[in-house]
C-alpha positions as CSV (number, residue, x, y, z in Angstrom):
1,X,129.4,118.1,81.3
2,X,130.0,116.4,84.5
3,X,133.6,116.6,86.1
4,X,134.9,113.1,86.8
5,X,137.5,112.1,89.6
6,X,140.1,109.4,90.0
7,X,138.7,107.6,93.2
8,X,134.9,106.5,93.8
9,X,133.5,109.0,96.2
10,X,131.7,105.9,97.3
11,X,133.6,102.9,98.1
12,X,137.1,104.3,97.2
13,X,137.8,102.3,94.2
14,X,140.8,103.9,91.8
15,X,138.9,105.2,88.6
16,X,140.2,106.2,84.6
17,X,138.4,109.5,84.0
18,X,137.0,107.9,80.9
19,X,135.1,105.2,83.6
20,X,131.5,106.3,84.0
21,X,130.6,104.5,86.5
22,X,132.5,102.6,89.4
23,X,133.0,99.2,88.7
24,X,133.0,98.2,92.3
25,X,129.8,99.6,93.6
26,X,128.3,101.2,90.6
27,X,128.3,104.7,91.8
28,X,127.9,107.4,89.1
29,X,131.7,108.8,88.6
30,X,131.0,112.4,89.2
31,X,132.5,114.9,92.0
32,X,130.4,115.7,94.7
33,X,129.3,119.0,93.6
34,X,125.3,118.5,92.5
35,X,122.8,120.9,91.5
36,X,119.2,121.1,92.8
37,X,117.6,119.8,89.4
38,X,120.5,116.8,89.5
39,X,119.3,115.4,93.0
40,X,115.9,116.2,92.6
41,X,115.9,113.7,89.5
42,X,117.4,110.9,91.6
43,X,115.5,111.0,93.8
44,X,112.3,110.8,92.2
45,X,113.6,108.1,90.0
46,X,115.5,106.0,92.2
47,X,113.1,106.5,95.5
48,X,109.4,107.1,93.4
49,X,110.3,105.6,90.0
50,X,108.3,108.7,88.8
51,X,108.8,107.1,85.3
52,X,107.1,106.0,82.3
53,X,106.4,102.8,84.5
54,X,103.8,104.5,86.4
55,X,102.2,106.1,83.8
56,X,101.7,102.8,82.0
57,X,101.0,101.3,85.6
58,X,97.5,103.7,86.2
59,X,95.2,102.7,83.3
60,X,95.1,98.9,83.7
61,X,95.0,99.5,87.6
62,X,92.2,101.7,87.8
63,X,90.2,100.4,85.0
64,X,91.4,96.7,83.5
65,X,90.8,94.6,86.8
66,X,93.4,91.7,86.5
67,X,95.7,92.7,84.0
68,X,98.7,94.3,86.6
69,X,98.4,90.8,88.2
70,X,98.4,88.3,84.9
71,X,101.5,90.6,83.4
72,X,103.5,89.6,86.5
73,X,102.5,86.1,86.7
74,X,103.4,85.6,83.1
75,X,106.6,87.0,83.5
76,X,106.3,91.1,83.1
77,X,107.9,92.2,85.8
78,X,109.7,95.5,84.6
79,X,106.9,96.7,82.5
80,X,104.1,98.1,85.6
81,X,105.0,99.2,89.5
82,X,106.1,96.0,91.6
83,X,103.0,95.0,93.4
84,X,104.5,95.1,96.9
85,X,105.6,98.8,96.6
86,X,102.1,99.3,95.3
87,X,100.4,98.0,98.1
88,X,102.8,100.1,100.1
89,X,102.2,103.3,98.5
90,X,98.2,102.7,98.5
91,X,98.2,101.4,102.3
92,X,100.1,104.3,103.5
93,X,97.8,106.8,102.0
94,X,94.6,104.7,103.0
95,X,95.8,104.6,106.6
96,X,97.5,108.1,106.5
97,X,93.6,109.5,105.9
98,X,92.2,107.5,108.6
99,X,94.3,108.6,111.3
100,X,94.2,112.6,109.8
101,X,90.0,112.3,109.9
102,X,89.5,110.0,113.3
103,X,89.5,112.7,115.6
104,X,91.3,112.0,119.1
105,X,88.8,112.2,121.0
106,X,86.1,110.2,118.8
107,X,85.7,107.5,121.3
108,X,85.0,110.1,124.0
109,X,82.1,111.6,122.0
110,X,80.8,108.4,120.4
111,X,80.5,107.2,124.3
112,X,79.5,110.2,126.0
113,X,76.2,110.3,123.3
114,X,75.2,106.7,123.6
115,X,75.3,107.1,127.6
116,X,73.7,110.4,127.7
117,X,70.8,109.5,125.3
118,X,70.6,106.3,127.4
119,X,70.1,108.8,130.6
120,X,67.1,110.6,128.6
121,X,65.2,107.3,127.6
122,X,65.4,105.8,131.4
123,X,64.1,109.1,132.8
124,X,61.3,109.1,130.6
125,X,60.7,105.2,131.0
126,X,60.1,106.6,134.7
127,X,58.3,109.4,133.7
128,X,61.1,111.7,136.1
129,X,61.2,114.3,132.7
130,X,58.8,116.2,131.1
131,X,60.2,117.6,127.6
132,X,62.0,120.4,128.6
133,X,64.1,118.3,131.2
134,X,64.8,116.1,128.1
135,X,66.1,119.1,126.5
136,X,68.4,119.8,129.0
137,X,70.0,116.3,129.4
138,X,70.3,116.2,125.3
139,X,72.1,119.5,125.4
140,X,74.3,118.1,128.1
141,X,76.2,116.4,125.7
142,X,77.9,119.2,124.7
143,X,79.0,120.0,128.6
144,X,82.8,120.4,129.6
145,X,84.5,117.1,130.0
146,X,86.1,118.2,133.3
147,X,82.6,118.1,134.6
148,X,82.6,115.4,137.5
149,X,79.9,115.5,139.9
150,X,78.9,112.3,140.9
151,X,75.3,112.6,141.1
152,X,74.9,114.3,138.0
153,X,73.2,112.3,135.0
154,X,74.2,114.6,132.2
155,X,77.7,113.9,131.8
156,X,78.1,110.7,132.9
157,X,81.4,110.0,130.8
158,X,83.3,112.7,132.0
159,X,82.3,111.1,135.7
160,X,83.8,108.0,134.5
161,X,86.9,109.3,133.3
162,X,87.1,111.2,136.8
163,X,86.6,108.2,139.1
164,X,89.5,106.1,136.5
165,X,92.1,108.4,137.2
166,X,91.3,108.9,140.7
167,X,94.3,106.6,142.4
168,X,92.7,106.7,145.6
169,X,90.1,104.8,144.2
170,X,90.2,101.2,144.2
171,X,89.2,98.7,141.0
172,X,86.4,97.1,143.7
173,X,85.0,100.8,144.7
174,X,85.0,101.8,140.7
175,X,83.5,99.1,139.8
176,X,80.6,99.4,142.2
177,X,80.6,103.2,141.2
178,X,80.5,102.6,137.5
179,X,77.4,100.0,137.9
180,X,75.4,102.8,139.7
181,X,75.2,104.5,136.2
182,X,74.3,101.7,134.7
183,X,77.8,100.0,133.6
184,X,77.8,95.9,133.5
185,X,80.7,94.8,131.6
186,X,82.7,94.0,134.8
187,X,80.9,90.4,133.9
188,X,82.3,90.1,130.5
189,X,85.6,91.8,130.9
190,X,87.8,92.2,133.7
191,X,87.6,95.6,135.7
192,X,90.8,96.9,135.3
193,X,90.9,97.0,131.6
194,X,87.7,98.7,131.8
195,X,89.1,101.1,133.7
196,X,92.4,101.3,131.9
197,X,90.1,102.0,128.5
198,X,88.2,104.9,130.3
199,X,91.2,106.0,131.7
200,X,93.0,106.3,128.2
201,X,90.3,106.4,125.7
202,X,92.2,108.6,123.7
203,X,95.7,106.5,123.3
204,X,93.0,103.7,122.7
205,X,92.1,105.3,119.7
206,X,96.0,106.0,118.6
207,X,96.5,102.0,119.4
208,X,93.7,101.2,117.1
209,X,94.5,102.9,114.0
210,X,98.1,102.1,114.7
211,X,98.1,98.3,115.0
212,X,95.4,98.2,111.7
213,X,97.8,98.4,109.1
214,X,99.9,95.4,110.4
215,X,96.8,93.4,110.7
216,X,95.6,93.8,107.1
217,X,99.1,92.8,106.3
218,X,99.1,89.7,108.4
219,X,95.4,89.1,107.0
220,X,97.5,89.7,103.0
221,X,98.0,86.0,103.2
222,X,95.1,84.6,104.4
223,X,93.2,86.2,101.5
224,X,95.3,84.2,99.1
225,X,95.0,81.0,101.1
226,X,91.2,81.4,100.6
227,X,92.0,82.3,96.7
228,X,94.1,79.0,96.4
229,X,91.6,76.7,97.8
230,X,88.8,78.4,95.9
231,X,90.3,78.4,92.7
232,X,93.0,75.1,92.8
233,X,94.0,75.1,89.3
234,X,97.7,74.6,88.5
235,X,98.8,78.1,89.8
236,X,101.4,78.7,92.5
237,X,100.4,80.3,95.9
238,X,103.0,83.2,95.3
239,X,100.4,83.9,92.4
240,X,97.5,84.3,94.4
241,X,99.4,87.0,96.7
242,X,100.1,89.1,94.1
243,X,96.5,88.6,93.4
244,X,95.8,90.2,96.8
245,X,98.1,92.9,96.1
246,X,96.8,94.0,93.7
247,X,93.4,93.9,94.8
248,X,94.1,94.8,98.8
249,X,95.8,97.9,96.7
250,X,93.3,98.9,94.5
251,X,90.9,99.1,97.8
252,X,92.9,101.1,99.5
253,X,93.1,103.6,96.9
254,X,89.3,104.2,96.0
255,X,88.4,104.2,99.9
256,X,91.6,106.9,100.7
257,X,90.1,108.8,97.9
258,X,86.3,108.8,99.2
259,X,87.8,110.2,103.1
260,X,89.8,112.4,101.1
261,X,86.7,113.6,99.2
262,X,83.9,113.4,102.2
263,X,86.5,115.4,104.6
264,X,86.9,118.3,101.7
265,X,83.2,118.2,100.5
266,X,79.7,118.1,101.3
267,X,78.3,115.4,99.7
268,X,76.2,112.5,100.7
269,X,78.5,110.1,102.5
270,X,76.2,107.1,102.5
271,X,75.9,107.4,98.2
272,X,79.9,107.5,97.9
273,X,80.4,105.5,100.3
274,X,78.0,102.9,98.5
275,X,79.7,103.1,95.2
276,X,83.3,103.0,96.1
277,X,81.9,99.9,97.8
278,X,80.2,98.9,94.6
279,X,83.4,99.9,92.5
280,X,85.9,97.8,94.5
281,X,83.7,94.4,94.6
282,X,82.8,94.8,91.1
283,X,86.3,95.7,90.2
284,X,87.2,92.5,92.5
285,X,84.6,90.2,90.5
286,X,86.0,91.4,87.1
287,X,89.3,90.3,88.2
288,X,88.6,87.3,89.5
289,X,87.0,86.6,86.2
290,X,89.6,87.6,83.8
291,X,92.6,85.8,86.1
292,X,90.9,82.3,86.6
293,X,89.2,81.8,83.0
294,X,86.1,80.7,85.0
295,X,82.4,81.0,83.8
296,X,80.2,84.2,85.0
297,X,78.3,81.9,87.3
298,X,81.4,80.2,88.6
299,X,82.6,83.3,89.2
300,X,80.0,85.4,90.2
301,X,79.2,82.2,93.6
302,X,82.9,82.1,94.5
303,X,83.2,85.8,94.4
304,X,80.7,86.1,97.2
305,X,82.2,82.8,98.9
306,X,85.4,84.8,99.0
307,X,84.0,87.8,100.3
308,X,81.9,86.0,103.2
309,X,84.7,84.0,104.6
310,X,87.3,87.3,103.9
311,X,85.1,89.8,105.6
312,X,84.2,87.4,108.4
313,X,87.9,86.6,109.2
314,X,88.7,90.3,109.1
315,X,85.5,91.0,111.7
316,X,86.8,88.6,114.3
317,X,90.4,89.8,113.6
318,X,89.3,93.5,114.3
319,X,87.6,92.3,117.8
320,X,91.4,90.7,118.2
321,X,93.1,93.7,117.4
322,X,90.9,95.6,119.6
323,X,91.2,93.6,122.3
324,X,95.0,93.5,121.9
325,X,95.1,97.5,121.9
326,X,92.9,97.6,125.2
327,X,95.5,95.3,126.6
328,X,98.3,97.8,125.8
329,X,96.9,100.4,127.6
């Protein structure tokens, strides 16, 4: 039995020992003494609403496509999670696996392959290497990054990083050093973000995955612009956002579960990553479907209408984002 006081521990208010609960701020009437299986129930159930809610929540949104969307819209809005803290839940864990399996330096080695297998085909073009010179420049890949010699083909990128972060190097004499191995983008993109990008590669990286969730959440809206003007029957634009919700949700769950499984397990990445691909559109079709009472045909054409403009929208908007995170640097 839990001992009751006289004054809300909370706001202050003046309390009957028979009161429950303070009528003022609704605070449980209870002294502040509270044992470890006490707080550990609120807060799963006021924070995680690990309740009967969820369990009724995970069958219709792995496996009935639609149905989490056309309970809220008619009205069932207590019965399944609230689609917003869904999204939140799922996005968090999407990107909270992206940024534990993008290593730091990923940029760095992508980069320092492309250049150095570039270095191997233009000797050969030349006909400077015979194969066991190839060898050697392929194996340089692997070559300590702090490796800076100037006149040395086989680590090119760690050159680059070298002559960025020299300060006694001007943007002009950089530039002309980095088109001696071959670099041209001065043309297309102003030197001293260049520069800047070699110079932090790395934080480039931590910009990236950090500025992606707030662009799929700007793009959130967009989707269901696209969703009203495809399908512009008598529904209300709010409906069509829970729409993406849902969907933007259920996406986020199947592709943090494939990272999750290709980071603990060798499998075949292309397959899974096929079929969660497969799964998700399929599961988006299906929904589309059973929401907007069109035919299979009807369907089926603005389904792949949807998913050209979407995906072509999100493309220029990850150049955007990518160009916004250079200029950061």
């Amino acid at each position: 039995m839990k001992n009751k006081t006289t004054n809300c521990l909370n706001c202050g208010e003046n309390l009957d020992t028979e009161q429950n609960y303070c009528p003022n701020c609704g605070q449980e009437n209870s002294d502040k003494k509270l044992p470890l299986g006490a707080f550990l129930k609120d807060f799963f159930s006021n924070y995680l609403s690990i309740d009967t809610v969820i369990v009724k929540t995970i069958n219709p949104f792995i496996f009935r496509p639609g149905k989490l969307t056309k309970a809220f819209n008619d009205g069932k809005r207590r019965r399944y999670i609230n689609p917003i803290r869904l999204y939140l839940v799922f996005s968090l864990f999407y990107f909270f696996m992206i940024s534990l399996t993008v290593p730091k330096d990923f940029i760095d080695d992508s980069i320092r392959t492309i250049i150095n297998q570039k270095a191997v085909l233009d000797s050969v073009e030349v006909g400077k290497l015979d194969s066991a010179g190839i060898n050697t420049i392929i194996a340089s890949a692997q070559l300590p990054k702090d490796s800076v010699e100037t006149n040395n083909k086989e680590d090119r990128w760690a050159t680059l990083k070298y002559w960025a972060n020299d300060d006694n190097l001007s943007d002009n004499e950089f530039q002309e050093n980095l088109e001696n191995v071959g670099g041209d983008l001065a043309s297309i993109i102003d030197i001293s973000i260049i520069r800047g990008f070699i110079k932090n590669s790395s934080f480039f990286t931590y910009q990236a995955i950090k500025n992606l969730p707030l662009m799929m959440f700007f793009f959130l809206p967009i989707f269901a612009l696209i969703l009203k003007l495809l399908f512009f029957k008598k529904q209300y634009y709010v409906e069509h956002l829970i729409h993406g919700l849902h969907l933007h949700s259920f996406a986020y769950f199947i592709y943090g579960l494939v990272i999750l499984l290709v980071s603990l397990f060798t499998i075949s990445e292309g397959w899974v990553i096929f079929l969660s691909f497969l799964w998700v559109s399929s599961y988006t079709l299906f929904s589309i479907k059973r929401l907007y009472g069109n035919s299979w045909l009807k369907s089926i054409l603005k389904f792949f209408v949807l998913g050209f403009v979407y995906f072509s929208l999100l493309l220029f908007g990850t150049l955007f984002e990518l160009y916004i995170s250079l200029l950061t640097l």
